[in-house]
C-alpha positions in Angstrom: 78.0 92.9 88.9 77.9 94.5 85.5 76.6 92.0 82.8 75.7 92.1 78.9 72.1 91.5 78.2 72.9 87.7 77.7 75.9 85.6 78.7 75.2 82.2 77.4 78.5 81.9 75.1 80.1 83.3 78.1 78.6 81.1 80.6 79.7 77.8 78.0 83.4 79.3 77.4 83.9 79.8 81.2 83.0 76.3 82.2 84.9 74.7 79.6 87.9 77.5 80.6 87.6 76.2 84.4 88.1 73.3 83.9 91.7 74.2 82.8 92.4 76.6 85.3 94.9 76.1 88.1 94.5 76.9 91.7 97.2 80.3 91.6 100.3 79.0 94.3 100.2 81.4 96.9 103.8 82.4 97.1 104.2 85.9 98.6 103.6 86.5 102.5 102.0 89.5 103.8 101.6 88.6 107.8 99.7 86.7 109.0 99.4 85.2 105.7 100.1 83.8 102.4 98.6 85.4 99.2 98.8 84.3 95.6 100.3 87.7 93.1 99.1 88.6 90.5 102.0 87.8 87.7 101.0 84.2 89.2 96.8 84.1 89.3 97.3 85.5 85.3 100.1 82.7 84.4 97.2 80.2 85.6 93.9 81.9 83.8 95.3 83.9 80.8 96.2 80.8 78.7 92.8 78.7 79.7 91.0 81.7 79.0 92.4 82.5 75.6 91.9 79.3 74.2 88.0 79.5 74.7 87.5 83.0 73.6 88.0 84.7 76.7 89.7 87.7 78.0 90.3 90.1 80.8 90.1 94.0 80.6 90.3 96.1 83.3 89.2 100.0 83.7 90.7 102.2 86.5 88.4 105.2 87.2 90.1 108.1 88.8 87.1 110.1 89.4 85.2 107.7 91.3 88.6 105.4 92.8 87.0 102.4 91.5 88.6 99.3 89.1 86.2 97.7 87.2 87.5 94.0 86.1 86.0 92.5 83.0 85.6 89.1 81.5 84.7 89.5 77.7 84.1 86.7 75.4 84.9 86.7 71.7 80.8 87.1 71.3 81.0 90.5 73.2 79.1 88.9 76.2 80.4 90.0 79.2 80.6 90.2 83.1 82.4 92.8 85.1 83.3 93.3 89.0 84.3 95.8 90.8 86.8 97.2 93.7 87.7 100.3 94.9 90.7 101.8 95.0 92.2 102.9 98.2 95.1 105.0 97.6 96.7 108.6 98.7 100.0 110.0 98.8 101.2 110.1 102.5 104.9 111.3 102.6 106.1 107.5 102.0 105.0 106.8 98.5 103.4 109.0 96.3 100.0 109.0 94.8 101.0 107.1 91.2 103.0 104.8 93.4 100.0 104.4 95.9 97.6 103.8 93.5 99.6 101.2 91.2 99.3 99.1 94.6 96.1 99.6 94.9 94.9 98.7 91.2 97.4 95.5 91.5 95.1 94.6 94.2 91.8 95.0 93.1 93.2 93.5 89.5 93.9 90.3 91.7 90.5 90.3 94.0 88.6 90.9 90.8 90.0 88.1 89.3 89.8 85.8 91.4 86.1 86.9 92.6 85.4 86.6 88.7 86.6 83.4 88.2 85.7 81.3 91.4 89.6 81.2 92.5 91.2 81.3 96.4 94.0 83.5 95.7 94.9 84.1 99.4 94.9 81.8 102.5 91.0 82.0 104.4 92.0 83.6 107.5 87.9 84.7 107.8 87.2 85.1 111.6 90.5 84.4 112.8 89.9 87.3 115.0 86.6 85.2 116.4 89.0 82.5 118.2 89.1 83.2 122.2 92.0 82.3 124.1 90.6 78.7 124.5 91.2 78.1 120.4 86.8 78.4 119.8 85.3 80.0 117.7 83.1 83.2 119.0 79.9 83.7 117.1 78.0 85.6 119.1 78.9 88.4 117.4 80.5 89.2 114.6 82.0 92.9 113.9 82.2 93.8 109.7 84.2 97.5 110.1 80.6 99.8 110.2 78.1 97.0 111.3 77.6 94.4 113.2 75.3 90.8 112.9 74.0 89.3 115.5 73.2 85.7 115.7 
């Protein structure tokens, strides 16, 4: 995370801004599950945020794929997250089309990683359940790595 020297004004805006927020309804399925969109996770911050000197930038950099998400407050304090952004053209959509689903995405994760929100159904570890319906944590597989317990 990206921050300005100090965020106190920040830090005081957000908790009073919180406290207004919404959870985002999670109204679009992508199987297995259910996942708040974007349109929907800004209806529920943009107003809250606004009204305690708060607003969110985002910068999409080519170069290096990434979208940097930013929370700036009227002070110029700021914190910032980042994603990056998975996108090529492959026949079926092309590159500007690929990577306008990709920023939407990031633009919602960041947000929601920003602000403390669930903007998706927790389906961690669903892959962990055996055929019995328990949990396996003997191992747990993260794409490159493992951790053992």
């Amino acid at each position: 995370m990206m921050k300005s020297e100090n965020v106190t004004n920040l830090l005081k805006a957000l908790i009073q801004a919180k406290s207004k927020i919404q959870p985002p309804k999670k109204t679009k399925k992508s199987y297995p599950n259910t996942y708040a969109p974007l349109e929907e996770v800004l209806s529920k911050v943009e107003k809250p945020l606004h009204d305690h000197g708060l607003v969110l930038s985002h910068d999409r950099n080519l170069e290096t794929k990434l979208l940097v998400t930013y929370l700036f407050h009227e002070s110029g304090e700021f914190i910032s997250t980042c994603s990056p952004l998975d996108f090529k053209s492959d026949g079926k959509v092309n590159a500007m089309q690929s990577m306008g689903a990709a920023s939407t995405y990031a633009m919602r994760y960041n947000i929601c990683a920003l602000l403390s929100l669930c903007g998706e159904e927790d389906t961690d570890a669903v892959e962990l359940i055996d055929a019995k319906g328990e949990r396996n944590w003997r191992t747990i597989g993260l794409k490159n790595y493992s951790i053992e317990l």
